[in-house]
PyMOL Python script that loads the backbone (N, CA, C, O; Angstrom):
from pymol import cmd

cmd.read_pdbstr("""\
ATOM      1  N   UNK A   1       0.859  -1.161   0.000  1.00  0.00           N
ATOM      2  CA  UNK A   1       0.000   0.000   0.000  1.00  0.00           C
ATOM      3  C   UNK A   1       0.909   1.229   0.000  1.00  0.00           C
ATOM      4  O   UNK A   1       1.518   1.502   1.035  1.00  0.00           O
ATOM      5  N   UNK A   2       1.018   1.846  -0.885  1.00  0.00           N
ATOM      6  CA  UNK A   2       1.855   3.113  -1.297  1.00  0.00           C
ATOM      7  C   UNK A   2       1.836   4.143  -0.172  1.00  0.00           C
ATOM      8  O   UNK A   2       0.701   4.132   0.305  1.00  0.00           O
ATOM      9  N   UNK A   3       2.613   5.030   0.456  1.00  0.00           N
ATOM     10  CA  UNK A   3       2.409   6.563   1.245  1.00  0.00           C
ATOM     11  C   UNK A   3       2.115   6.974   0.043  1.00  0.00           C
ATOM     12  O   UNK A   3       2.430   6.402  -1.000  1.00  0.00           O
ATOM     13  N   UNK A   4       1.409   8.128   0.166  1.00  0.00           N
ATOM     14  CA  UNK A   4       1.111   9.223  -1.060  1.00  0.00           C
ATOM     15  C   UNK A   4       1.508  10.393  -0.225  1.00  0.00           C
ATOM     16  O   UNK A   4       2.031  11.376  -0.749  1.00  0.00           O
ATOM     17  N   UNK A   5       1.214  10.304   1.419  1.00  0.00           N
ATOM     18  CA  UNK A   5       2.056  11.522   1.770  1.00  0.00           C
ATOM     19  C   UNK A   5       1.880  11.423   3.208  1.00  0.00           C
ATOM     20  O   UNK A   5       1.020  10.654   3.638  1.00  0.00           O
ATOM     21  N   UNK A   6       2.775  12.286   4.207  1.00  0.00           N
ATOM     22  CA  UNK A   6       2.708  12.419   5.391  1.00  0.00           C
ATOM     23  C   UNK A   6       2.783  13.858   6.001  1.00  0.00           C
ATOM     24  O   UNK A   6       3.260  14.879   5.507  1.00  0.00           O
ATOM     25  N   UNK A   7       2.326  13.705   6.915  1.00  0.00           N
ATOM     26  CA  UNK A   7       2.429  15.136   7.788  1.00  0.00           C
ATOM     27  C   UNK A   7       1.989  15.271   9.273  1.00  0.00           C
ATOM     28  O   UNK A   7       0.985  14.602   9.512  1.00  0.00           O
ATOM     29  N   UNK A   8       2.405  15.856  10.164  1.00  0.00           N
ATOM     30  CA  UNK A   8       2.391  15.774  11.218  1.00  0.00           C
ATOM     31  C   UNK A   8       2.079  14.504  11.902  1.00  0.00           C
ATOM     32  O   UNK A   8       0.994  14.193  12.393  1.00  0.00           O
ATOM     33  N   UNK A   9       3.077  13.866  11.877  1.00  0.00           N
ATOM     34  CA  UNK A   9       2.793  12.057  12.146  1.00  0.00           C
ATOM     35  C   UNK A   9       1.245  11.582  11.602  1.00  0.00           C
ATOM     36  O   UNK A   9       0.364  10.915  12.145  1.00  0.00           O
ATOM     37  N   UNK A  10       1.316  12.093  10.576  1.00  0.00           N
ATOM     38  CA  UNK A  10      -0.239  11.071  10.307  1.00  0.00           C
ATOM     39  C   UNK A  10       0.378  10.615   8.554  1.00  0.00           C
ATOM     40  O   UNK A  10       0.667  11.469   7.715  1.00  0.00           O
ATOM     41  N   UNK A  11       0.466   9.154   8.329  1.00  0.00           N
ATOM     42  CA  UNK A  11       0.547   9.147   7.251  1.00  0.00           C
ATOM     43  C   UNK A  11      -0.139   8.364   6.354  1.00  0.00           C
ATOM     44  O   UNK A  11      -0.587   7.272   6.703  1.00  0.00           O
ATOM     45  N   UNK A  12      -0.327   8.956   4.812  1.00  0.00           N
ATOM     46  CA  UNK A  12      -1.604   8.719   3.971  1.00  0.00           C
ATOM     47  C   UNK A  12      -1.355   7.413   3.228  1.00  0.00           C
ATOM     48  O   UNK A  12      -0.166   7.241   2.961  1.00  0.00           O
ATOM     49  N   UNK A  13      -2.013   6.649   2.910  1.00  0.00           N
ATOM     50  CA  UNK A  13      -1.815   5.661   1.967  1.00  0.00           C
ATOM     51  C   UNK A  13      -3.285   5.550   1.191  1.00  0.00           C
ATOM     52  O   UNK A  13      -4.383   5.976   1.548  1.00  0.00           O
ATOM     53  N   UNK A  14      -2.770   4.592  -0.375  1.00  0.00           N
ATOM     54  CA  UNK A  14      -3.913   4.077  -0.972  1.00  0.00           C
ATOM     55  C   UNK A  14      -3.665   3.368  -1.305  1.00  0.00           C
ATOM     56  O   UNK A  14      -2.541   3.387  -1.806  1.00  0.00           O
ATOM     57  N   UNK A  15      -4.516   1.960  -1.359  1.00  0.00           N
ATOM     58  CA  UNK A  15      -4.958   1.039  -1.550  1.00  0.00           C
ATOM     59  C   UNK A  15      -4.946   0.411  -3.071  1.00  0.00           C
ATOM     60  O   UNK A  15      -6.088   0.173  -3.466  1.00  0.00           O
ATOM     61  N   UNK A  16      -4.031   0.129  -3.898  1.00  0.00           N
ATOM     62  CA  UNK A  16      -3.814  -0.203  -5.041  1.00  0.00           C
ATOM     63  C   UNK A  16      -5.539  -1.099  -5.380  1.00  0.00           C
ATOM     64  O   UNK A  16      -5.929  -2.160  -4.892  1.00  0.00           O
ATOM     65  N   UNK A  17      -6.250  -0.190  -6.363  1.00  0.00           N
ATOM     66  CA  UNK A  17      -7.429  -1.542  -6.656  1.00  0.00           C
ATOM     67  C   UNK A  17      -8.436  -2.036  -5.505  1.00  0.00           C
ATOM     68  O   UNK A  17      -9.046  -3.094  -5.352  1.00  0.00           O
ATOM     69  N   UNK A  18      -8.350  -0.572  -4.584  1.00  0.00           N
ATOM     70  CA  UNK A  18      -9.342  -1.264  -2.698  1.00  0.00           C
ATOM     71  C   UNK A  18     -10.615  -1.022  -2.994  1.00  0.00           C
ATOM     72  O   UNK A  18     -11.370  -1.040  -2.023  1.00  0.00           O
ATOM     73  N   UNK A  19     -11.262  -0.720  -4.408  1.00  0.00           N
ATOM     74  CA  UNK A  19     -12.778  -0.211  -4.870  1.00  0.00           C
ATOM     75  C   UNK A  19     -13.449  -1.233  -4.358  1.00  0.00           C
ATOM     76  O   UNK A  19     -14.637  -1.087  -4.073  1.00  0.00           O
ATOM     77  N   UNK A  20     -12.874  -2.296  -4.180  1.00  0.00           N
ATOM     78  CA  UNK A  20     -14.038  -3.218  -3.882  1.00  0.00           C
ATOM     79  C   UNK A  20     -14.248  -3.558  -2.189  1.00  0.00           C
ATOM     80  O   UNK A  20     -14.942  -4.506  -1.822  1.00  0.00           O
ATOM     81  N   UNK A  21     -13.678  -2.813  -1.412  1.00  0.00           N
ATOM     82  CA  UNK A  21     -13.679  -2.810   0.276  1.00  0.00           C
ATOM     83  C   UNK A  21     -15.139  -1.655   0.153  1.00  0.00           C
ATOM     84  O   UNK A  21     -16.237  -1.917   0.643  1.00  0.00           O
ATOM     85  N   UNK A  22     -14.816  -0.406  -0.595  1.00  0.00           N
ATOM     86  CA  UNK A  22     -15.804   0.547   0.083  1.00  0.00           C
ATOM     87  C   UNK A  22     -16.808   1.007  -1.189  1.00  0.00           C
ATOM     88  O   UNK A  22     -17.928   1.514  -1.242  1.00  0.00           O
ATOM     89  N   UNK A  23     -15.823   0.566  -2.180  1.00  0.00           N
ATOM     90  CA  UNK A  23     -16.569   1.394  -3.123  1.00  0.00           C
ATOM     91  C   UNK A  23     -16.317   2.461  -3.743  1.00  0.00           C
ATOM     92  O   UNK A  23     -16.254   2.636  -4.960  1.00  0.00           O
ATOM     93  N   UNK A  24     -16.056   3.739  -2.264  1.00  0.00           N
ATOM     94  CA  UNK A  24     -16.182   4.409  -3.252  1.00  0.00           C
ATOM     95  C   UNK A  24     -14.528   5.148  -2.748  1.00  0.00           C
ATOM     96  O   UNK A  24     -14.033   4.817  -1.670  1.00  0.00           O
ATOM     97  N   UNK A  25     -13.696   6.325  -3.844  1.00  0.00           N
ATOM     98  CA  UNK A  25     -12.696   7.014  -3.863  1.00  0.00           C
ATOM     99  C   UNK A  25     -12.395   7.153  -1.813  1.00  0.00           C
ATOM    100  O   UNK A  25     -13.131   7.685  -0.982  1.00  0.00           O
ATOM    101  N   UNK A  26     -11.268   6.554  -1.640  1.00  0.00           N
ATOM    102  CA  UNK A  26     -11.109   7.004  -0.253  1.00  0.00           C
ATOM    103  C   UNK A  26      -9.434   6.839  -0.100  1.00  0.00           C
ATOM    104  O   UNK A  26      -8.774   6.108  -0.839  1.00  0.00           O
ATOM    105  N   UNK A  27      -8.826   7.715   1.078  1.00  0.00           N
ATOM    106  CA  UNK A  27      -7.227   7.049   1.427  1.00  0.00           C
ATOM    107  C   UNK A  27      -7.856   6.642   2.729  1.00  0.00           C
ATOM    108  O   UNK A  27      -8.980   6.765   3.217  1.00  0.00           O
ATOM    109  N   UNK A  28      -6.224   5.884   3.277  1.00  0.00           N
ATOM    110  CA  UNK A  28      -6.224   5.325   4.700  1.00  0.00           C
ATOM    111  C   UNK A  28      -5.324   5.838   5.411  1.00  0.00           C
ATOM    112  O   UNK A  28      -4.224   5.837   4.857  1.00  0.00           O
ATOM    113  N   UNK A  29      -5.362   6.421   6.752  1.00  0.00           N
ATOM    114  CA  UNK A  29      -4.840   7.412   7.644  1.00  0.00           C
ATOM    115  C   UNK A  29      -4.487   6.736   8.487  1.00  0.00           C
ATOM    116  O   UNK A  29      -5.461   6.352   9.134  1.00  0.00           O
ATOM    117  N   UNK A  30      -3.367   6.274   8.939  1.00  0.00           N
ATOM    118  CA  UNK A  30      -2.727   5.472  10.028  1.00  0.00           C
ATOM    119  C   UNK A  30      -2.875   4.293  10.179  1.00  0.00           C
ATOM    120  O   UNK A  30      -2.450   3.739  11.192  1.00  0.00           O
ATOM    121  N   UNK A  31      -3.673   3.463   8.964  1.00  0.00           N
ATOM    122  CA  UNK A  31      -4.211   2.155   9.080  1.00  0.00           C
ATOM    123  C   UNK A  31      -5.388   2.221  10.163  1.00  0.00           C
ATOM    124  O   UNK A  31      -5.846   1.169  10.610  1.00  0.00           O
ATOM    125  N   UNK A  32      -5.857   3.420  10.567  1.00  0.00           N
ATOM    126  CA  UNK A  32      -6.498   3.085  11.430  1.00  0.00           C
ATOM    127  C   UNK A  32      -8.339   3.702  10.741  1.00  0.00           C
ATOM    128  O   UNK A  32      -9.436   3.411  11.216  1.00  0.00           O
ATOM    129  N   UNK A  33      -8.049   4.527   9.606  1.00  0.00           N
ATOM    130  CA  UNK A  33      -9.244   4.839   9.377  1.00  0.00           C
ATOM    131  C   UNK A  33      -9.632   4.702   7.531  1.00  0.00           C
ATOM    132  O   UNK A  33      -8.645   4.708   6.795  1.00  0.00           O
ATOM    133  N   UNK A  34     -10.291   4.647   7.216  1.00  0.00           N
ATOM    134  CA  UNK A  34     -10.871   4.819   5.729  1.00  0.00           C
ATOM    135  C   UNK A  34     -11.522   6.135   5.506  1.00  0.00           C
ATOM    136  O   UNK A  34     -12.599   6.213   6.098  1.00  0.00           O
ATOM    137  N   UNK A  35     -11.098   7.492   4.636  1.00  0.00           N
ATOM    138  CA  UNK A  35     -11.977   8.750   4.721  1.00  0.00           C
ATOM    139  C   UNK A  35     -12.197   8.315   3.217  1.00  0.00           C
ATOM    140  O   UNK A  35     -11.569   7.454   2.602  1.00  0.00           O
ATOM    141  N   UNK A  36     -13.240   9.114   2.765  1.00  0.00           N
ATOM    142  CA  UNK A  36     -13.601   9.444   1.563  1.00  0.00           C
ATOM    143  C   UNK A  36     -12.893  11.045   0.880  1.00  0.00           C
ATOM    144  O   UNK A  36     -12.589  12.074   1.484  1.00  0.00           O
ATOM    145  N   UNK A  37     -12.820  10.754  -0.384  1.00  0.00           N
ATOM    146  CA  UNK A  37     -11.998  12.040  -0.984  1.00  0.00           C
ATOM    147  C   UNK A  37     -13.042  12.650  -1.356  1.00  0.00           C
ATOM    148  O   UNK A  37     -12.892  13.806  -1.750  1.00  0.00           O
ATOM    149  N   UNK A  38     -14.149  12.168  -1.344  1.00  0.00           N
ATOM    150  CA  UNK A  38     -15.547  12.861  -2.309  1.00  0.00           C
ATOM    151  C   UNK A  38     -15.819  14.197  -0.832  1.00  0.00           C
ATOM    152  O   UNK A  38     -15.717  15.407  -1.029  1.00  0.00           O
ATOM    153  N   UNK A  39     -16.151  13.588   0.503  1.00  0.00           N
ATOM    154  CA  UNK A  39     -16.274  14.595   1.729  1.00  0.00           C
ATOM    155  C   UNK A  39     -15.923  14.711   2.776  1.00  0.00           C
ATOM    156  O   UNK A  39     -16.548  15.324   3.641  1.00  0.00           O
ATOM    157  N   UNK A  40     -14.825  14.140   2.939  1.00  0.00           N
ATOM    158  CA  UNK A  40     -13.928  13.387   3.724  1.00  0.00           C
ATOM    159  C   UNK A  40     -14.507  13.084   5.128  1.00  0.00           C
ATOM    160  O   UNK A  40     -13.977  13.389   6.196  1.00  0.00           O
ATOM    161  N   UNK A  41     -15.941  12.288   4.914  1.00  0.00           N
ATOM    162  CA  UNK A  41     -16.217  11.290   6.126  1.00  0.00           C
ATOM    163  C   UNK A  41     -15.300  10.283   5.941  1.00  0.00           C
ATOM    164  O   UNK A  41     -14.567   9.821   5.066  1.00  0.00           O
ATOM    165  N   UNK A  42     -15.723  10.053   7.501  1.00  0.00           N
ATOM    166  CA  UNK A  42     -15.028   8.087   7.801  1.00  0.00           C
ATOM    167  C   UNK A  42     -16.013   7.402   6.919  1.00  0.00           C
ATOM    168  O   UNK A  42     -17.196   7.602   6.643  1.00  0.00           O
ATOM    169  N   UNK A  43     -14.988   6.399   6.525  1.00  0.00           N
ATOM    170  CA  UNK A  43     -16.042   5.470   5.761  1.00  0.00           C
ATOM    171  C   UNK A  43     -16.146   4.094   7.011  1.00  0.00           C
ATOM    172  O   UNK A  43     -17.127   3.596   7.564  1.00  0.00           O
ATOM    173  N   UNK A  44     -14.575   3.778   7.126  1.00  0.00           N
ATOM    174  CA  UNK A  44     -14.970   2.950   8.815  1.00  0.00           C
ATOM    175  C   UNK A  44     -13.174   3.070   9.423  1.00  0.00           C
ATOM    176  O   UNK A  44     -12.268   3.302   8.623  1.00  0.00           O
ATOM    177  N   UNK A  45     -13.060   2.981  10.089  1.00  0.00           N
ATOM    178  CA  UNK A  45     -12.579   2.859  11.412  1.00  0.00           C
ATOM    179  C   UNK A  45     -12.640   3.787  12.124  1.00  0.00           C
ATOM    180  O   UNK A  45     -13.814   4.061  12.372  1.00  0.00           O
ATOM    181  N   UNK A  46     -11.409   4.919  12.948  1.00  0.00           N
ATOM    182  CA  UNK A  46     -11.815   5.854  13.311  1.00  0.00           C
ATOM    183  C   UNK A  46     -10.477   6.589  13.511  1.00  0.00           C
ATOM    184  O   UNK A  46      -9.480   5.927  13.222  1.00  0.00           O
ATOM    185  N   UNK A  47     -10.238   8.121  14.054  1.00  0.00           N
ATOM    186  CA  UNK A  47      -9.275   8.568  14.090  1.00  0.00           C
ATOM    187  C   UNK A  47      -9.442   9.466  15.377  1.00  0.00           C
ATOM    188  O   UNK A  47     -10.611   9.472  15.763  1.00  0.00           O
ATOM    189  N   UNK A  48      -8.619  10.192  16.110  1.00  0.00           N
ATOM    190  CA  UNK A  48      -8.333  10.969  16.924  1.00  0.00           C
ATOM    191  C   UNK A  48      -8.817  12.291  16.338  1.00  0.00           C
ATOM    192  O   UNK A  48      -8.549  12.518  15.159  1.00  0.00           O
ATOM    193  N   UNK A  49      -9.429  13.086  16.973  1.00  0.00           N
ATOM    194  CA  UNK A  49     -10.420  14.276  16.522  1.00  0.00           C
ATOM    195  C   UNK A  49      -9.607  14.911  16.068  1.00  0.00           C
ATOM    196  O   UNK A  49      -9.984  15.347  14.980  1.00  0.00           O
ATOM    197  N   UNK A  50      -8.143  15.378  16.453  1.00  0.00           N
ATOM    198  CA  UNK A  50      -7.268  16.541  15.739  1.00  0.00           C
ATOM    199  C   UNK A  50      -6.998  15.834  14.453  1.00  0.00           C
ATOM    200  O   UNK A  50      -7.148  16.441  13.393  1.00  0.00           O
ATOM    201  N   UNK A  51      -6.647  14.714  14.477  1.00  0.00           N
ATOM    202  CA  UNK A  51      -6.000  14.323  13.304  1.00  0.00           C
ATOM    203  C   UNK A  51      -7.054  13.674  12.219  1.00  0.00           C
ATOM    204  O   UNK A  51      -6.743  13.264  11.101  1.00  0.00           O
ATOM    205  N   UNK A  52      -7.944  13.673  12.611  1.00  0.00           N
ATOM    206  CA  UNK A  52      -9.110  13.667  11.493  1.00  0.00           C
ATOM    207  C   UNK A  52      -9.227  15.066  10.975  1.00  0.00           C
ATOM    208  O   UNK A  52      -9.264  15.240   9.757  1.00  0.00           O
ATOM    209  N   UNK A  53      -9.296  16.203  11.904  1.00  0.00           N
ATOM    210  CA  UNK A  53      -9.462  17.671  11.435  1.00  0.00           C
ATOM    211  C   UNK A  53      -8.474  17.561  10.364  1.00  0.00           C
ATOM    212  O   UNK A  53      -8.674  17.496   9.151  1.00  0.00           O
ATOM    213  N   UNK A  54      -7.561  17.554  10.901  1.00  0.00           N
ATOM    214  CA  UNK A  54      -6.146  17.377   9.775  1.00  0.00           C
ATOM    215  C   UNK A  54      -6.100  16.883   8.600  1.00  0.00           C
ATOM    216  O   UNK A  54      -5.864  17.552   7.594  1.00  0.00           O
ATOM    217  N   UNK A  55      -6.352  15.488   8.619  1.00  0.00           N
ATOM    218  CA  UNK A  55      -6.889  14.897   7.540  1.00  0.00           C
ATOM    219  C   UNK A  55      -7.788  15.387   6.619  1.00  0.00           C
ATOM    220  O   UNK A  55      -7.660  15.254   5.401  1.00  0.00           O
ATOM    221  N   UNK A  56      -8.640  15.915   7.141  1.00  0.00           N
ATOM    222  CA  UNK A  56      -9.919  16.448   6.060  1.00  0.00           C
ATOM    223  C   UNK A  56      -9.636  17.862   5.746  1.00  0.00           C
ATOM    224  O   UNK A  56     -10.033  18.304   4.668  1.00  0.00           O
ATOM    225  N   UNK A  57      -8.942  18.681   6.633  1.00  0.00           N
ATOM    226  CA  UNK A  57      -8.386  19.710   5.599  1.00  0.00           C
ATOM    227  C   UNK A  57      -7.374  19.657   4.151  1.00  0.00           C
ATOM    228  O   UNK A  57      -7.401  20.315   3.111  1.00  0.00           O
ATOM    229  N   UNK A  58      -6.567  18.637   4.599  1.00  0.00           N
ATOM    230  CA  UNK A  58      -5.872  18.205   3.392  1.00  0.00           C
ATOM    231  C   UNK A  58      -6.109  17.375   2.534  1.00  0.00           C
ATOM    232  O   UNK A  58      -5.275  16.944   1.737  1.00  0.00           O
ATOM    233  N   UNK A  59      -7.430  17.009   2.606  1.00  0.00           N
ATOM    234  CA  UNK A  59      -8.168  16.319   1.844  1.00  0.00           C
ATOM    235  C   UNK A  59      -8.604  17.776   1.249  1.00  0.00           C
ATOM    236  O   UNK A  59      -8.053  18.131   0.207  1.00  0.00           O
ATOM    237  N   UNK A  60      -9.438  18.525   1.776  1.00  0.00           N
ATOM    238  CA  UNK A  60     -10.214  19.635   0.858  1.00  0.00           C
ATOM    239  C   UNK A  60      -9.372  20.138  -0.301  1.00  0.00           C
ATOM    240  O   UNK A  60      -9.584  20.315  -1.501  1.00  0.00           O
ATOM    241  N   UNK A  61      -8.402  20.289   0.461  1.00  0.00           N
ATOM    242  CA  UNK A  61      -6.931  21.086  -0.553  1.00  0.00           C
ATOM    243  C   UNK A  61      -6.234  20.194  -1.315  1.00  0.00           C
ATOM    244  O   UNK A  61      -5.740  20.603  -2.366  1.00  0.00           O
ATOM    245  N   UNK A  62      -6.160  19.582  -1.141  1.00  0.00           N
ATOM    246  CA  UNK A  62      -5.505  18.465  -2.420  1.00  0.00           C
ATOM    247  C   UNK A  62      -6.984  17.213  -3.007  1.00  0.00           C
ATOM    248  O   UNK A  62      -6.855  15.993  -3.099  1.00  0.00           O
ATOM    249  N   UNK A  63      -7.892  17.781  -3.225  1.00  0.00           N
ATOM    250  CA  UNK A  63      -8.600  16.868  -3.680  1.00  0.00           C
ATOM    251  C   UNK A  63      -8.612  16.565  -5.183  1.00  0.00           C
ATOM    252  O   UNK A  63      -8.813  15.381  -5.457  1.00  0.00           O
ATOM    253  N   UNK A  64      -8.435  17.406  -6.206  1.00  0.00           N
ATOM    254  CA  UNK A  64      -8.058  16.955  -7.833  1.00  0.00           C
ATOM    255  C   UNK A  64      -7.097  15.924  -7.718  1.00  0.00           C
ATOM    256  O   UNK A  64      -7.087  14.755  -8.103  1.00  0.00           O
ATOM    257  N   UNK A  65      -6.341  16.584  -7.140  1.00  0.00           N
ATOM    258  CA  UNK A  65      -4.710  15.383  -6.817  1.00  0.00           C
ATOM    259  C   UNK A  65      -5.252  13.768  -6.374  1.00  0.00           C
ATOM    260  O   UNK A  65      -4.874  12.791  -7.020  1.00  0.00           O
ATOM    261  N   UNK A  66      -6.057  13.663  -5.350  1.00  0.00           N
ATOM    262  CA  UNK A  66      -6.330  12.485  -4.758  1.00  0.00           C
ATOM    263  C   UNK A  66      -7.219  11.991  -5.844  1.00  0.00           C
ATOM    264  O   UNK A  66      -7.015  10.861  -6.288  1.00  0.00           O
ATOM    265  N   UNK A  67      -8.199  12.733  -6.325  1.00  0.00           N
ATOM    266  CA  UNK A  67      -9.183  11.966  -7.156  1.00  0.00           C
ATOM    267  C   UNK A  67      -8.222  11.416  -8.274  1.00  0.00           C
ATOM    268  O   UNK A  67      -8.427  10.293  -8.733  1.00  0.00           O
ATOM    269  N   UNK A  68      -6.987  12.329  -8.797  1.00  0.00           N
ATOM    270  CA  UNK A  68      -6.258  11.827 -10.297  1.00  0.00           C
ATOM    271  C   UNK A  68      -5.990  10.291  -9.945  1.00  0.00           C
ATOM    272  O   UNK A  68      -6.235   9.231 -10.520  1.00  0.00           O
ATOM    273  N   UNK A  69      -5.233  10.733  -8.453  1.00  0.00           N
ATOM    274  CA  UNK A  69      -4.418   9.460  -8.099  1.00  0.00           C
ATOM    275  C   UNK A  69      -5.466   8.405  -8.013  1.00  0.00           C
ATOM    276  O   UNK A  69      -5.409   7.429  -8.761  1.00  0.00           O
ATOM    277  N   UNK A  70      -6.641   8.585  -6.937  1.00  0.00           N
ATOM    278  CA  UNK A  70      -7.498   7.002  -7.516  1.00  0.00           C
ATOM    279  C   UNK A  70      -7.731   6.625  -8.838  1.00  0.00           C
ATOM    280  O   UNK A  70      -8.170   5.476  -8.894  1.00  0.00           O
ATOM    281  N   UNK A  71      -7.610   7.117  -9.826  1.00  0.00           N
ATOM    282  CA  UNK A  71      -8.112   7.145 -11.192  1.00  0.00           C
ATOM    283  C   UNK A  71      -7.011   6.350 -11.779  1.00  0.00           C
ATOM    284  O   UNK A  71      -7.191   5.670 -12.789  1.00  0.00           O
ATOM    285  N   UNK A  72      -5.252   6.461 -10.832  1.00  0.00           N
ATOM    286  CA  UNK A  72      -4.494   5.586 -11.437  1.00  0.00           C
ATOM    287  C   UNK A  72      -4.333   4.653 -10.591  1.00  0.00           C
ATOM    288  O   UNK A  72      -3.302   4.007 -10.775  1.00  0.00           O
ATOM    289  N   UNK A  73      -5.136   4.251  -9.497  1.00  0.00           N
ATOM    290  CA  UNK A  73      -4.473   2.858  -8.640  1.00  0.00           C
ATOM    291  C   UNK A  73      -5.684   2.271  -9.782  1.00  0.00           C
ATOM    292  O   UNK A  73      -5.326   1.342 -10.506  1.00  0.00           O
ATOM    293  N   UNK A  74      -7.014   2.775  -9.931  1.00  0.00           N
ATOM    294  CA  UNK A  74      -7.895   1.817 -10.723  1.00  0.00           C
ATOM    295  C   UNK A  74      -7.422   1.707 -11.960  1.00  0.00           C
ATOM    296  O   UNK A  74      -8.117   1.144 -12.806  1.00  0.00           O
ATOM    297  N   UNK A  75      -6.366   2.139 -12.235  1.00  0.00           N
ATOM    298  CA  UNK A  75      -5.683   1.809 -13.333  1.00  0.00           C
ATOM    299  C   UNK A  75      -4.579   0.572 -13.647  1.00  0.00           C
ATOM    300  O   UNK A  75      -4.047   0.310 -14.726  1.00  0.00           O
ATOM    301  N   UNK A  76      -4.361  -0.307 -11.949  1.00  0.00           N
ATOM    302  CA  UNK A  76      -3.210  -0.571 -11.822  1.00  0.00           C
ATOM    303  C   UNK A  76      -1.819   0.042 -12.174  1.00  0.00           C
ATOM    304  O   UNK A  76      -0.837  -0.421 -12.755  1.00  0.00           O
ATOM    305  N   UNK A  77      -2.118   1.360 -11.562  1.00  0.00           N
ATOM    306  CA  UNK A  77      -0.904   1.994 -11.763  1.00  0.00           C
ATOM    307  C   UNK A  77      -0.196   2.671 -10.239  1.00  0.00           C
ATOM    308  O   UNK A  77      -0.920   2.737  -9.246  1.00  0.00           O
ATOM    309  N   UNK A  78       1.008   3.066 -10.186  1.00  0.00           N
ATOM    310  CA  UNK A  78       1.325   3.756  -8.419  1.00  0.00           C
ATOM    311  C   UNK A  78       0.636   4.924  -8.745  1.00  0.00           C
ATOM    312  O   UNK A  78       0.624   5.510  -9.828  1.00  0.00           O
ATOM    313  N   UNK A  79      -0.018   5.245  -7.558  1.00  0.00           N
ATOM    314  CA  UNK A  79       0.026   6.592  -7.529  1.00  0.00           C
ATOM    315  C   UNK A  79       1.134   7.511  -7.417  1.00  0.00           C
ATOM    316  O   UNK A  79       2.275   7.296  -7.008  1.00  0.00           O
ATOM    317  N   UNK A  80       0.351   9.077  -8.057  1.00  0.00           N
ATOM    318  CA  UNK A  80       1.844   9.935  -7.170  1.00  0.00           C
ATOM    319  C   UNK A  80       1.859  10.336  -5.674  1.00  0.00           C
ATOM    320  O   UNK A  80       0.896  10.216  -4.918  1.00  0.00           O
ATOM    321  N   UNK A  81       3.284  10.911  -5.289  1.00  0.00           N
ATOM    322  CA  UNK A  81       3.126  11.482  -3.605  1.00  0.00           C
ATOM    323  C   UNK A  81       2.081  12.616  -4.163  1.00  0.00           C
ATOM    324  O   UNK A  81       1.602  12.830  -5.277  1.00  0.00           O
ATOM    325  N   UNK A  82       1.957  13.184  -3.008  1.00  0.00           N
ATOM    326  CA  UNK A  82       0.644  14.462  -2.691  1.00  0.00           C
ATOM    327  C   UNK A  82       1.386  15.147  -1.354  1.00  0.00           C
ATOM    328  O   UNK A  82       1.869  14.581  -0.373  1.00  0.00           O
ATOM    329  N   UNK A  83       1.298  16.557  -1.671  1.00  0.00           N
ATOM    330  CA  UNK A  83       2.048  17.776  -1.005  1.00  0.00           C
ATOM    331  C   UNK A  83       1.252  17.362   0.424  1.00  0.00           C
ATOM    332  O   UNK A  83       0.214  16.720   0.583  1.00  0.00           O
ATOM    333  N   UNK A  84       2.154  17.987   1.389  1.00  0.00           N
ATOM    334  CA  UNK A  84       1.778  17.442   2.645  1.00  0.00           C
ATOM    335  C   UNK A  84       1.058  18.931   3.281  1.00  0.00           C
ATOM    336  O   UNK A  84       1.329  19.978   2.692  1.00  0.00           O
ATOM    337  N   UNK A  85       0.266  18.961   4.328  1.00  0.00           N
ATOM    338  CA  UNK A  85      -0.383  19.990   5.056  1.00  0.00           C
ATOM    339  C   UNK A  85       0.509  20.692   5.247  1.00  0.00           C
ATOM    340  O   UNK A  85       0.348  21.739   5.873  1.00  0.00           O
TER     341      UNK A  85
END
""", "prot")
cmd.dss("prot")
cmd.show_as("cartoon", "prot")
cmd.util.cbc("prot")
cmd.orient("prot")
């Protein structure tokens, strides 16, 4: 499972081909959570309230980026890194 990026000890990964866990466009934040890139809810596990804040701001701000990049794991391809908060 690729980093695509890190920042303040929280770091991002995606799921080469994981469409079929949730469905729909999401990264994973510490292994501990699934957000969505579409509004950055949890899809399931859970995170620590700051670092979900965190998360979903840099979700807002890099979201073209995240959507390109799912567009190439469903491609079987790596994604790229993504600028950190």
């Amino acid at each position: 499972m690729p980093v695509i990026s890190m920042f303040y000890g929280i770091i991002i990964r995606m799921y080469l081909l994981d469409n079929k866990h949730h469905n729909i466009p999401h990264v994973h934040a510490e292994y501990e959570a699934s957000i969505s890139i579409a509004d950055g809810e949890v899809l399931a596990g859970q995170l620590p309230r700051k670092q979900l804040r965190l998360v979903q701001a840099w979700i807002e701000l890099r979201r073209d980026e995240l959507t390109a990049d799912w567009e190439l794991a469903l491609s079987d391809e790596k994604p790229y890194k993504i600028a950190p908060l």
